[in-house]
C-alpha positions as CSV (number, residue, x, y, z in Angstrom):
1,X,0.0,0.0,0.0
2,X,2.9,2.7,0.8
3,X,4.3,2.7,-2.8
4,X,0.4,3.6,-3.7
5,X,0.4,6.2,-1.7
6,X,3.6,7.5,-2.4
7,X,1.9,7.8,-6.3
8,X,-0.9,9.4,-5.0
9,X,0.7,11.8,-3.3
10,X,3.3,12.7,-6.2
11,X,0.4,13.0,-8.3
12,X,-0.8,15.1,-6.3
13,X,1.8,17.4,-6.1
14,X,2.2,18.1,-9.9
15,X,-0.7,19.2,-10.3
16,X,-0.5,21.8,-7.9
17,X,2.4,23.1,-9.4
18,X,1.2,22.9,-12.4
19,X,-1.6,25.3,-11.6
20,X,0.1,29.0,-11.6
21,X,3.2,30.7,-12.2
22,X,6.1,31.3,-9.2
23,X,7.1,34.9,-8.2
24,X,10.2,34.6,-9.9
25,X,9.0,33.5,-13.2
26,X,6.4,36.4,-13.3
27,X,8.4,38.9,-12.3
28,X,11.2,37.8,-14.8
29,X,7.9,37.6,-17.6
30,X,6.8,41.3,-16.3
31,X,10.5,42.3,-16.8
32,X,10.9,41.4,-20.6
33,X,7.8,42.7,-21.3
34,X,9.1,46.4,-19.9
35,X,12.5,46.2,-21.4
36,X,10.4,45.3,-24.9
37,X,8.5,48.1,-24.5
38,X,11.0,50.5,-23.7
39,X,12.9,49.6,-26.7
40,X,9.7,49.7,-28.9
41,X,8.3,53.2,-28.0
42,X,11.2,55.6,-29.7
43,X,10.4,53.5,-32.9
44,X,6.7,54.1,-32.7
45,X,7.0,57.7,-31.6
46,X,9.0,57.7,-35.0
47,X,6.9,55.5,-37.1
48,X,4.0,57.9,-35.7
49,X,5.7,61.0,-36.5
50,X,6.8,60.2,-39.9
51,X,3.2,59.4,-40.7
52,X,1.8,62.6,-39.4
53,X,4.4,64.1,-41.8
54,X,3.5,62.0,-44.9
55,X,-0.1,62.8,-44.4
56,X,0.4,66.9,-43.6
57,X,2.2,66.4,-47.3
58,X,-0.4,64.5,-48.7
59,X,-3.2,67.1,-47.9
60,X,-1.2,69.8,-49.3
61,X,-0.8,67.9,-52.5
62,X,-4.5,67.0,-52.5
63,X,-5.5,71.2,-51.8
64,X,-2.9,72.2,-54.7
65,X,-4.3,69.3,-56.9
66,X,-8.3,70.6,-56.1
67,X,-7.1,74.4,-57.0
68,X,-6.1,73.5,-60.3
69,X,-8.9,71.5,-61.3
70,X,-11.2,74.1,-60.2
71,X,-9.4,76.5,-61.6
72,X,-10.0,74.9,-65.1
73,X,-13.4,73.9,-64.3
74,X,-14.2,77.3,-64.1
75,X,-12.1,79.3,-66.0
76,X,-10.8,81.4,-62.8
77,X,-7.7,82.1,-60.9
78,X,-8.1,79.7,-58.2
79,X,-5.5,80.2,-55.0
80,X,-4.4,78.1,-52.2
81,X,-3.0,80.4,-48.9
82,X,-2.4,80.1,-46.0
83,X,-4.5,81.0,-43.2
84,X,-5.5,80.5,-39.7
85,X,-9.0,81.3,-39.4
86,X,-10.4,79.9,-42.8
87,X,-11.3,83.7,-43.4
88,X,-8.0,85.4,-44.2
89,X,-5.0,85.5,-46.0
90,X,-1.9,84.3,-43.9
91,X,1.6,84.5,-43.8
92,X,2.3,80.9,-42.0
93,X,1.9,77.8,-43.8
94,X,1.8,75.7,-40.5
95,X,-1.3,77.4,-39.4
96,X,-3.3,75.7,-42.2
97,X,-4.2,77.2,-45.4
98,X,-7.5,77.4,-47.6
99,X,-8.1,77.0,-51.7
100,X,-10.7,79.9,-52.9
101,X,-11.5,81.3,-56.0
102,X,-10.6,84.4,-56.6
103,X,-14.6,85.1,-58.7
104,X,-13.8,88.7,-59.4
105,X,-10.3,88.5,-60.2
106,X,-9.0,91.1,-57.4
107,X,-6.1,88.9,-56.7
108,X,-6.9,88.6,-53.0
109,X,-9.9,87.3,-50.8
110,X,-12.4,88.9,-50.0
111,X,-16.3,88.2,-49.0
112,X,-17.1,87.1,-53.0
113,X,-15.4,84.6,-53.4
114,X,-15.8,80.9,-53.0
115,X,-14.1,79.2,-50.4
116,X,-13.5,75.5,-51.6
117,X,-11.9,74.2,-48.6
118,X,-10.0,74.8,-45.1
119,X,-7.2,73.2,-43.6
120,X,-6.5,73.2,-39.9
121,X,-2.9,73.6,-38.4
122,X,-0.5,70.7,-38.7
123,X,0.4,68.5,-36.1
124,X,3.3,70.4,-33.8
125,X,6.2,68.1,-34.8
126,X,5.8,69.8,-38.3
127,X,7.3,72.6,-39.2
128,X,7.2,74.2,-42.9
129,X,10.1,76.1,-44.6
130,X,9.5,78.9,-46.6
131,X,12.9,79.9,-47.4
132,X,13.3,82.8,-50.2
133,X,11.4,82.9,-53.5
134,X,10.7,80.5,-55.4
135,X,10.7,77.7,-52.6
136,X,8.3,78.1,-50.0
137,X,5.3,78.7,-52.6
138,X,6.3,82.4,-52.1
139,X,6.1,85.4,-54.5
140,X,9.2,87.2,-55.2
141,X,8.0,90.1,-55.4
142,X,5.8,91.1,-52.4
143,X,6.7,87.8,-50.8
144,X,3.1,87.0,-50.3
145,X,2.7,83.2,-49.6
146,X,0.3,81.6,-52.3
147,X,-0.1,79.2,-55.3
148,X,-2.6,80.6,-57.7
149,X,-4.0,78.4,-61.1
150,X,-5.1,80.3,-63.8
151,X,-8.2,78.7,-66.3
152,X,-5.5,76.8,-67.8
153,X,-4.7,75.1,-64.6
154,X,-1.1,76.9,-65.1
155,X,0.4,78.0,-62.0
156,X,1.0,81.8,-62.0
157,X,2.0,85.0,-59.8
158,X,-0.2,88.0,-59.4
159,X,1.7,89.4,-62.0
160,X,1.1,87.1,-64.4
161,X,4.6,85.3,-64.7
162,X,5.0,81.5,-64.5
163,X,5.1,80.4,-60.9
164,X,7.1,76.8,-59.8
165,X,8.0,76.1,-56.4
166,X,8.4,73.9,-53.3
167,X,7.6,73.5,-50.0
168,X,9.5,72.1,-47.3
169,X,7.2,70.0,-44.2
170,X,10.1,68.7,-41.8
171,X,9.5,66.8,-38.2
172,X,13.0,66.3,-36.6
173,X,14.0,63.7,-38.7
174,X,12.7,63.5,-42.4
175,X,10.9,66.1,-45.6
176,X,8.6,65.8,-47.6
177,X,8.7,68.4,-50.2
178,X,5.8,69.8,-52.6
179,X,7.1,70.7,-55.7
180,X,4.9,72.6,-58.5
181,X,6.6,73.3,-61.8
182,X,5.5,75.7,-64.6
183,X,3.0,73.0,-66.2
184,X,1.6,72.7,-63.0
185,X,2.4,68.8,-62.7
186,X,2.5,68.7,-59.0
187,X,4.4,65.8,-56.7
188,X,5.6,64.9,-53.3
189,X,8.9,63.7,-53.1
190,X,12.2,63.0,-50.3
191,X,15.1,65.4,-50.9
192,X,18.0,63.4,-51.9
193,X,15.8,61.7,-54.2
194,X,16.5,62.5,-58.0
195,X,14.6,65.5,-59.3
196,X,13.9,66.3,-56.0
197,X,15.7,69.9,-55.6
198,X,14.7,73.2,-56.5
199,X,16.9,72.8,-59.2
200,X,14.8,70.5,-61.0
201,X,12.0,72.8,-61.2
């Protein structure tokens, strides 16, 4: 009968320990799980960041884009400026900007005209460089900070002169730059990427 018992009682014993985890081995579990983490979050703040910027970038390219097709729709100058009330012309990109169009041709806006859209102010990582004429989607001449379309979905100053540009959006590590040339083909590219300098407008 003992060696029974003694089966029983081994039995027995398994299964309790079998039931749970020991201090040690949930502390040691609890452990790698912080140290993964902690070597996880820079990457995400990172990955995060970098997608803010793309998608800052991305709206931009999709206001410019919706200014020149309206523009041609309707056979009107048709600007995009920035502004930070989605009621006045701006001088800071990263306060948002707006696409109008400009109905009575006065070159600036005002109550008549049709305000197509309105962007709100990017995400505080991003900063936008406006730099000296032509980068920066600035005018050269009264360094107003604007794209306008004509009918012909050209871009143009107020003066009338062909208008191509860039703009810079930059978090801490990477840019995305906007770049508009006289045709008005508009892209999004990385500098260091070919064609990607002012240069190549």
């Amino acid at each position: 009968m003992k060696p029974a018992i003694v089966r029983e009682h081994k039995l027995h014993d398994h299964r309790r320990r079998a039931g749970g985890f020991t201090l040690i081995e949930l502390l040691t579990t609890v452990a790698i799980i912080v140290i993964i983490l902690t070597l996880a979050a820079p990457s995400f703040t990172a990955f995060q960041r970098n997608s803010e910027l793309t998608g800052v970038a991305n709206t931009m390219l999709a206001s410019l884009s919706s200014a020149r097709s309206e523009a041609m729709k309707r056979g009107r100058n048709t600007f995009v400026v920035p502004t930070a009330d989605c009621k006045t012309w701006g001088d800071d990109w990263t306060q948002g900007w707006l696409v109008f169009v400009d109905n009575n041709g006065s070159q600036s806006l005002n109550s008549g005209d049709d305000i197509l859209s309105c962007e709100p102010k990017v995400p505080e990582a991003v900063t936008v460089k406006t730099g000296s004429a032509p980068e920066g989607f600035k005018d050269p001449n009264n360094g107003k900070l604007y794209m306008m379309f004509n009918g012909s979905g050209y871009p143009r100053l107020v003066s009338g002169a062909f208008q191509s540009s860039s703009l810079d959006f930059k978090n801490s590590s990477q840019t995305r730059r906007i770049i508009s040339n006289p045709s008005g083909r508009l892209r999004v590219c990385k500098p260091g990427d070919d064609g990607c300098t002012a240069s190549a407008l």
